[in-house]
C-alpha positions in Angstrom: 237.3 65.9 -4.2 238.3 68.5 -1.9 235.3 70.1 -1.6 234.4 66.8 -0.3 237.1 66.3 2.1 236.2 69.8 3.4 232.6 68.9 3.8 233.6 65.7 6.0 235.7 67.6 8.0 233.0 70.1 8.6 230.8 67.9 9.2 232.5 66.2 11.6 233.7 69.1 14.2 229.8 70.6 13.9 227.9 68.1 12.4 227.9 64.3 12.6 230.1 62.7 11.1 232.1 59.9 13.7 235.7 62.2 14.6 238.9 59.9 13.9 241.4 59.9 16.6 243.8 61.6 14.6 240.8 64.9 14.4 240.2 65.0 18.2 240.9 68.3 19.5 240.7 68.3 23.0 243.2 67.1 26.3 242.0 66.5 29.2 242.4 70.5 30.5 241.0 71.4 27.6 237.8 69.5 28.1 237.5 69.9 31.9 237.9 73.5 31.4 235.2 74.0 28.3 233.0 71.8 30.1 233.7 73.9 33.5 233.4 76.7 31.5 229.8 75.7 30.4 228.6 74.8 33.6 229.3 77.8 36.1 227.4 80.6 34.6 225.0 82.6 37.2 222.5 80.1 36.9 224.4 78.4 40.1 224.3 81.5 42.3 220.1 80.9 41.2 220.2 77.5 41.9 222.3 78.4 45.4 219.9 80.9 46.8 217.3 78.4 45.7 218.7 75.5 48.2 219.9 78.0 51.3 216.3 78.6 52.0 215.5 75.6 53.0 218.5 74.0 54.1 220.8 74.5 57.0 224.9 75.2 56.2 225.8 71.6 56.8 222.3 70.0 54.9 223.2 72.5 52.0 226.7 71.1 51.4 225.4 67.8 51.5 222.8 68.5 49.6 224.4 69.9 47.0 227.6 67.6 46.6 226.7 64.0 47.1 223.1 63.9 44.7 225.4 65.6 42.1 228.5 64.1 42.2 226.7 61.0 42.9 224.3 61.3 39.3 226.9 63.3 36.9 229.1 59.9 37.8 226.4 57.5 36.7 225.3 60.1 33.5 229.0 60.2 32.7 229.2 56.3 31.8 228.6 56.5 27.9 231.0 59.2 27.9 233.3 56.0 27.4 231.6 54.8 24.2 230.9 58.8 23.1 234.9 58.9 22.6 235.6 55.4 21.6 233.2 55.9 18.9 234.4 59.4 18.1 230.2 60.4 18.2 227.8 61.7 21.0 225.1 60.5 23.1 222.3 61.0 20.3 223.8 59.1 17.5 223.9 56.3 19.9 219.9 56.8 21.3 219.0 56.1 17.5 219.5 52.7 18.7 216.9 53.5 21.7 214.9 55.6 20.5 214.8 54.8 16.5 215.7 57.4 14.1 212.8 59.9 14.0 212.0 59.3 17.8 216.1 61.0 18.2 214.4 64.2 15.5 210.9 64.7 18.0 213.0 64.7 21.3 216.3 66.2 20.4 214.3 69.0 19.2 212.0 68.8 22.3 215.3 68.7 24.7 217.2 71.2 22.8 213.9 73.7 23.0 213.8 72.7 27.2 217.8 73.4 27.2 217.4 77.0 25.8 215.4 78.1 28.5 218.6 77.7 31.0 220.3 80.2 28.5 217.6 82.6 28.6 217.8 82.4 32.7 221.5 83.2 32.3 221.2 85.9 29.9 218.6 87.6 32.1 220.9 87.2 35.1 223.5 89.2 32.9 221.2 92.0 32.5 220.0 92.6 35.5 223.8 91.7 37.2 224.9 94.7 34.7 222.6 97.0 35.7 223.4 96.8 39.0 226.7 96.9 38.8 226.3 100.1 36.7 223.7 101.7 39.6 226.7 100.6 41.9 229.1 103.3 39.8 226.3 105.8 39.5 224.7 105.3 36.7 221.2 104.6 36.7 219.7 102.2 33.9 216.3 101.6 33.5 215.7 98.1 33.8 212.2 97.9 31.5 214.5 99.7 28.6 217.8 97.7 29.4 217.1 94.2 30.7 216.1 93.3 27.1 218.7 95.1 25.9 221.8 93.9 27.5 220.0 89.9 27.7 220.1 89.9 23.8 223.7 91.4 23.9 225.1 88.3 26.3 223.1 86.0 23.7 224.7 87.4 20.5 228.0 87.4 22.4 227.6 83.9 22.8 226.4 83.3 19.4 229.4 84.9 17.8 231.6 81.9 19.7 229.2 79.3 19.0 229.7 79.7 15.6 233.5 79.6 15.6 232.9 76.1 16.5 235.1 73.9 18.9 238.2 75.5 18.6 237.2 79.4 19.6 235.3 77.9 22.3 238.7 75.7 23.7 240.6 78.7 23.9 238.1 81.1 25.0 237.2 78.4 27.8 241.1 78.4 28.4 241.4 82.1 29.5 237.5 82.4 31.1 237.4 79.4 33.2 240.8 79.6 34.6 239.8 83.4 35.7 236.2 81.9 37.0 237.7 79.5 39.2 239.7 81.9 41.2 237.0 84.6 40.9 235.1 81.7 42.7 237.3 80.8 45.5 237.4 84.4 46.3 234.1 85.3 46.5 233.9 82.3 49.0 237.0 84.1 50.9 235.3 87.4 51.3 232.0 85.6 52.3 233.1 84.3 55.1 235.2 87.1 55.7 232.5 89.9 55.9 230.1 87.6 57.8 231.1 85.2 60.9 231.1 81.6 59.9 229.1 80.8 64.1 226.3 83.3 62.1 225.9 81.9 58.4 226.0 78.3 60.6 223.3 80.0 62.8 220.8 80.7 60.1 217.2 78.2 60.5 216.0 77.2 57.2 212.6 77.8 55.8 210.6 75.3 56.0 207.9 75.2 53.2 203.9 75.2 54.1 203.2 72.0 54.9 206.2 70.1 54.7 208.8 68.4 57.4 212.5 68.5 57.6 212.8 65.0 55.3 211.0 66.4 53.1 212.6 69.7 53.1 215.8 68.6 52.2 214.4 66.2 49.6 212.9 69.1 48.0 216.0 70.9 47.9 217.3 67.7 46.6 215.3 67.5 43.7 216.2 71.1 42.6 219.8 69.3 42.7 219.1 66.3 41.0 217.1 68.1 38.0 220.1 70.5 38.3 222.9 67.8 37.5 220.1 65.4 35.1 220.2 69.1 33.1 223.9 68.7 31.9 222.7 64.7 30.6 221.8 65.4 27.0 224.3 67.4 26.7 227.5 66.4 28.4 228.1 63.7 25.7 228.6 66.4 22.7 231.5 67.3 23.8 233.8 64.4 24.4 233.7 63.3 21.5 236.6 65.7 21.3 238.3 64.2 23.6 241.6 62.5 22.9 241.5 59.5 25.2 238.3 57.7 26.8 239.9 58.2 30.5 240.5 62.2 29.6 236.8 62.0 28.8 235.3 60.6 31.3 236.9 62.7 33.9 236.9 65.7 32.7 233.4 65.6 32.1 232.7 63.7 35.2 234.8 66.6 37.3 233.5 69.8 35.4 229.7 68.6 36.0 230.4 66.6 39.3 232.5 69.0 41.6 233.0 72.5 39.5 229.3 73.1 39.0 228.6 72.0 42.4 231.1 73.7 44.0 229.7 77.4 42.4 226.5 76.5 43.4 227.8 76.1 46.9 229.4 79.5 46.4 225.8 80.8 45.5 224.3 79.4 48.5 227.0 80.5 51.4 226.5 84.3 49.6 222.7 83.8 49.8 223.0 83.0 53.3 225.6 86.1 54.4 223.1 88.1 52.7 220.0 87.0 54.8 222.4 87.4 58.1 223.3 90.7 56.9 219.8 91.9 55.7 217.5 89.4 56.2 215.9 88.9 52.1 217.9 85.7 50.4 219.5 87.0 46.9 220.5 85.0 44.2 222.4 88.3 41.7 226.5 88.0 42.7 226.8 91.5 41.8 224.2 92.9 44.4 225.6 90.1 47.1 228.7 91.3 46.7 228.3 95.1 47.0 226.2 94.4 49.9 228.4 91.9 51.9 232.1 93.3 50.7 231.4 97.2 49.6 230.8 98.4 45.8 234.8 98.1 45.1 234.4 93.9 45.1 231.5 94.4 42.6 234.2 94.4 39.6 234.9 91.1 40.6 230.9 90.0 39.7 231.8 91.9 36.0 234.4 89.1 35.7 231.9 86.5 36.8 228.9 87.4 35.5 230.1 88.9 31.6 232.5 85.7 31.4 230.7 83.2 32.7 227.2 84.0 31.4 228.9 84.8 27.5 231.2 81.7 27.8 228.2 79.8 28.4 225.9 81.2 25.8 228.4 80.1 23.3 229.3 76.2 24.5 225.7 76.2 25.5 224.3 77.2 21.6 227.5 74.7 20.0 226.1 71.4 22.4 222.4 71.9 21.9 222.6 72.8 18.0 224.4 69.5 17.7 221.8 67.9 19.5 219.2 69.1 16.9 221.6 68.1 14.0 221.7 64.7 15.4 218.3 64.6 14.5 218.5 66.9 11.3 221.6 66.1 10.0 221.0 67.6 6.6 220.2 71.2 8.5 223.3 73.5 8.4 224.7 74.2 11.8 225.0 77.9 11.1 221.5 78.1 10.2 221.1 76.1 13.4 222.9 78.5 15.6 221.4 81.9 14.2 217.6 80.2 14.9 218.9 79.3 18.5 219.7 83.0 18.8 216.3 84.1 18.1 214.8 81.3 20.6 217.1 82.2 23.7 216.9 86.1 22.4 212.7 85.7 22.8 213.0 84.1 25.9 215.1 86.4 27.7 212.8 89.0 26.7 209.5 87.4 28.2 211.6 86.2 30.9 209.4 84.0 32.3 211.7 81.3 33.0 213.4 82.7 35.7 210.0 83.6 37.4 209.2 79.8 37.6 212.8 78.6 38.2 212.1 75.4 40.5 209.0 74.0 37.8 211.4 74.7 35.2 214.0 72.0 35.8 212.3 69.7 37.4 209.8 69.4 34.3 212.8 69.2 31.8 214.5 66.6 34.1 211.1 65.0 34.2 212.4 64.4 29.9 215.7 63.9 30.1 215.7 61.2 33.5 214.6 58.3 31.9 216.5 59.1 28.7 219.4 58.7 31.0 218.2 55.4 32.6 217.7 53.7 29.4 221.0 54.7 28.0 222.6 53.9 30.7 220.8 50.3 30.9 221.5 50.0 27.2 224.6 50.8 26.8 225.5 48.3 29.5 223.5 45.7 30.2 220.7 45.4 27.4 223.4 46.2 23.9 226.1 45.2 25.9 228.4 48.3 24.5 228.1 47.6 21.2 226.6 49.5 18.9 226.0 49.5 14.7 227.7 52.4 13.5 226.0 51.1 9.6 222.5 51.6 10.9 223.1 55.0 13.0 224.3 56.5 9.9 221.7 54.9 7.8 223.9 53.2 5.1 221.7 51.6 2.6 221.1 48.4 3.4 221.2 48.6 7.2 218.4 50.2 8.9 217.8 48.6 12.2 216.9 51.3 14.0 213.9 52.7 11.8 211.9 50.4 13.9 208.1 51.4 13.0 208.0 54.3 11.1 211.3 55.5 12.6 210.5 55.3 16.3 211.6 52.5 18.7 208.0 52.0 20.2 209.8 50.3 23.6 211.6 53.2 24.2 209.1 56.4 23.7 206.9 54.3 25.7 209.5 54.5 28.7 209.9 58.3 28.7 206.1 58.5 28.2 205.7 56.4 31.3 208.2 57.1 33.2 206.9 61.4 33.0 203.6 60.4 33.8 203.7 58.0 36.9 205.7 61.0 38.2 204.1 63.5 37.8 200.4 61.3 38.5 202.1 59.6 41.9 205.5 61.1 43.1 206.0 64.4 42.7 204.1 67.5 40.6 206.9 69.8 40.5 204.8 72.4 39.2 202.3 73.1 41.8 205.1 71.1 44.3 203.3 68.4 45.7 205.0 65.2 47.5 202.4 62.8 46.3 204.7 59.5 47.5 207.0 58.5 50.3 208.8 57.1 46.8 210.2 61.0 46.7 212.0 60.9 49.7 214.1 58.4 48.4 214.7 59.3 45.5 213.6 62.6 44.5 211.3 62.9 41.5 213.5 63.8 39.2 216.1 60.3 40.3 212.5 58.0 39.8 212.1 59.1 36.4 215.7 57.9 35.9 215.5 54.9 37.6 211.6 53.8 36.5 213.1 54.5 33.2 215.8 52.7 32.8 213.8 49.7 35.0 210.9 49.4 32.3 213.7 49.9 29.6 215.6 46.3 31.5 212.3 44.4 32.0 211.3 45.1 28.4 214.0 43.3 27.0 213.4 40.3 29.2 210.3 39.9 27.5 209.4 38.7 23.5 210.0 42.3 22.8 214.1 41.9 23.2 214.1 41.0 19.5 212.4 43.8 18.5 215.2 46.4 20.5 217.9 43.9 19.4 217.3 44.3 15.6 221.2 45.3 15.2 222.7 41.8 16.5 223.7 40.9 13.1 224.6 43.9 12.1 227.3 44.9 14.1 230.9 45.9 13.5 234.0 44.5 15.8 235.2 47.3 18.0 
C-alpha cells in the first residue's frame, strides 16, 4: 500500500496524476518567480537585437510590450481551469484533440520547444568564452562551444530531475538576482550611451518592405515569441495554490518580465550599433563593449543563471508535456533523452543560425492550439471538462474519438498552418503574402483562424461528435 501511495504522489508532482489542494506547492512568489525564472534566459537579449534592427526606440517598446502582454493575457485563461482541476493544459486538449492526437503533438511541440534550449545553451558557450577572452584567456570556440553548451544542458538536467521543489528554491535565489542584474544593465546602458543618440538610431528597413510592414514583422518575431511560452505555461500552475495566484503569476512572469528583458536586449543592441555600428545580441560582449570588461561579471550572473535556471524549468515543463501523452514513460527516463536532444542540438547549432524561421514555424503549431483551447474551454465545453474520460477510467472514453484523434480538431491545426503559410506569411523565406499580416501577424492568424474553424465547427452536425463528454461529466 505504500508503495502505492508513493507512486501517486510521484506521479502527481512529475507525472499526471490531478494534484489535490492540500499537495500544491507553490505561492504566488513562488510561481511568478519559477515562471520568471524560465522565461529570461539569453534568448531575450536574441530576440532584442532581433527587433532593434528594424524598429525605432519608441516602435520597439511598443512593439515589444503590448503584442505580448496583450497574447500571454489571452494564453493565460485556462490557467484558471489548470489549477482548479489541479492538471495542465494537455490533460485538458485530450478533450480537443482525442487521446493519441495529445501523444503525436505533445511530442511534436516538445521536440519544437527543445530547440529554444539548444539556442540558450549555445548563448552560454559563446557568452563564456568571451567573458573568459575578456580576463585573458583565450578559448577556442570550435573546441569549447560544444563543450561548455553540453555543460549548461547537464546543469540544467541535474535540476530538472529534482523536480518542482529544487527548481522553486533554485528559482527563488536566481530570479530575484536576474531581475536586479536586469535593471542594471538598463542603468549602465543608458548611462554609457546618450538617451537623444540610442533615440537617434534609423531602423533597418528590410528589402522590399515599408515601415507597416516593418514593424509587423518585428511583431511577428514578438507574437511567436509570447505563443512560445503557450504549451507550456499551463504545467506549472497546476502548482499553484489558488486560481487568482495562478493566473497572475503566470500572466506577469510571461507578460511583463520576459518582455521587459527583451526590452533590455534591444536598448543594449542599440547602444552597441551607436557605439560601433554592428547590432549584437551576446550580453557579455555588449557589456564589455558599452561599460568596460569590469561590468562583464555582471553577464556571468546573467548568462550562467539564467541560461542553467532555464535548462532545468525548461526540461521539467516539456517532459511533462510528453508524459501527458505517454503517461506510462518514466519522467527520469524522460529527462535524460531530453538531454541528449538539446545536448545534439546545441552541437549542430543550427537553430540559432535560423532564429526568426525558428519561432515563427513552431508558433505556426502551437497558435491554433491556443485558439481552440481557448474557444473550448470557454465558449464551445463551457469550462467543464470529464476528468473520467481524460484519465481513461474504464467505462468512459469520450475522447478516443476515431482511433484516438478528435478529427475536428487536427483538422484545425492542419488548416490553420497551411492557409498561413500558403496566403499570409512564409516565415521561412519571409514573405508578406496578405494585407491579413499586418493586422494580425502570422503567427496571431493561426491563433485566431484556429480557434474560428474550431467555433464554427461546433455550430454545425459535428457539435455532437466534440461534445461526446456531455453526459459524462462530474459537478465542479
Amino acid at each position: 500500500m505504500s508503495k502505492n501511495l508513493d507512486y501517486i504522489k510521484q506521479e502527481s508532482v512529475t507525472g499526471v496524476v490531478p494534484m489535490m489542494k492540500g499537495e500544491r506547492l507553490y505561492s504566488f512568489i513562488d510561481l511568478f518567480l519559477t515562471t520568471s525564472g524560465f522565461a529570461i534566459a539569453t534568448w531575450c537579449y536574441t530576440q532584442g537585437a532581433y527587433v532593434a534592427q528594424f524598429l525605432s526606440f519608441k516602435q520597439l517598446l511598443i512593439n515589444i510590450f503590448c503584442f505580448n502582454i496583450v497574447w500571454v493575457l489571452i494564453e493565460c485563461i485556462p490557467v484558471l481551469f489548470a489549477v482548479r482541476y489541479g492538471i495542465d493544459l494537455w490533460i485538458w486538449l485530450r478533450s480537443v484533440l482525442g487521446s493519441k492526437g495529445v501523444a503525436v503533438l505533445s511530442i511534436v511541440i516538445s521536440l519544437a520547444n527543445f530547440g529554444w534550449y539548444a539556442v540558450a545553451a549555445n548563448l552560454f558557450s559563446s557568452s563564456m568564452i568571451n567573458l573568459a577572452g575578456n580576463f585573458g584567456l583565450s578559448l577556442n570556440p570550435f573546441i569549447w562551444n560544444p563543450i561548455l553548451g553540453t555543460f549548461c544542458v547537464v546543469l540544467g538536467t541535474l535540476i530538472a530531475l529534482g523536480g518542482p521543489e529544487v527548481i522553486k528554491w533554485s528559482n527563488r535565489f536566481l530570479v530575484t538576482a536576474l531581475l536586479a542584474v536586469g535593471v542594471i544593465i538598463v542603468v549602465l546602458c543608458f548611462v554609457a550611451v546618450p538617451l537623444s543618440d540610442i533615440m537617434a538610431v534609423k531602423p533597418v528597413l528590410q528589402n522590399g518592405t515599408t515601415p507597416l510592414q516593418n514593424f509587423m514583422l518585428s511583431a511577428e518575431g514578438n507574437v511567436a515569441f509570447a505563443f512560445s511560452w503557450s504549451t507550456q505555461a499551463l504545467i506549472m500552475p497546476r502548482l499553484a495554490k489558488t486560481e487568482r495566484s495562478g493566473f497572475w503569476a503566470t500572466s506577469l512572469s510571461y507578460g511583463v518580465v520576459a518582455p521587459f528583458f527583451v526590452c533590455a536586449g534591444s536598448v543594449m543592441a542599440l547602444a552597441m550599433f551607436v557605439r560601433t555600428g554592428v547590432f549584437e545580441s551576446d550580453p557579455t560582449r555588449m557589456l564589455a563593449t558599452l561599460c568596460g570588461p569590469g561590468f562583464a561579471i555582471l553577464s556571468l550572473l546573467l548568462v550562467a543563471f539564467a541560461n542553467v535556471g532555464t535548462q532545468g524549468t525548461g526540461s521539467y515543463v516539456n517532459c511533462m508535456i510528453v508524459k501527458s501523452g505517454l503517461p506510462k514513460v518514466s519522467y527520469r527516463l524522460l529527462v535524460i533523452l531530453a538531454m541528449v536532444y538539446v545536448s545534439a542540438l546545441t552541437i549542430w547549432g543550427g537553430v540559432q543560425q535560423n532564429f526568426g524561421a525558428f519561432i515563427s514555424l513552431a508558433a505556426y503549431i502551437q497558435g491554433p492550439i491556443i485558439g481552440m483551447i481557448v474557444v473550448d474551454y470557454l465558449i464551445v465545453r463551457k469550462r467543464k471538462l470529464s476528468l473520467k474520460s481524460a484519465y481513461f477510467m474504464e467505462g468512459h472514453d469520450s475522447y478516443k474519438y476515431t482511433n484516438g484523434f478528435n478529427i475536428v480538431g487536427l483538422a484545425c491545426v492542419i488548416i490553420a498552418f497551411a492557409v498561413t503559410i500558403l496566403f499570409v506569411y512564409n516565415p521561412y523565406n519571409g514573405t508578406i503574402k496578405s494585407d491579413i499580416f499586418l493586422l494580425t501577424t502570422g503567427s496571431g492568424f493561426t491563433a485566431l483562424f484556429g480557434g474560428l474553424l474550431y467555433w464554427l465547427a461546433s455550430l454545425t452536425p459535428l457539435k455532437k461528435y466534440m461534445l461526446r463528454d456531455r453526459d459524462d461529466l462530474e459537478i465542479v
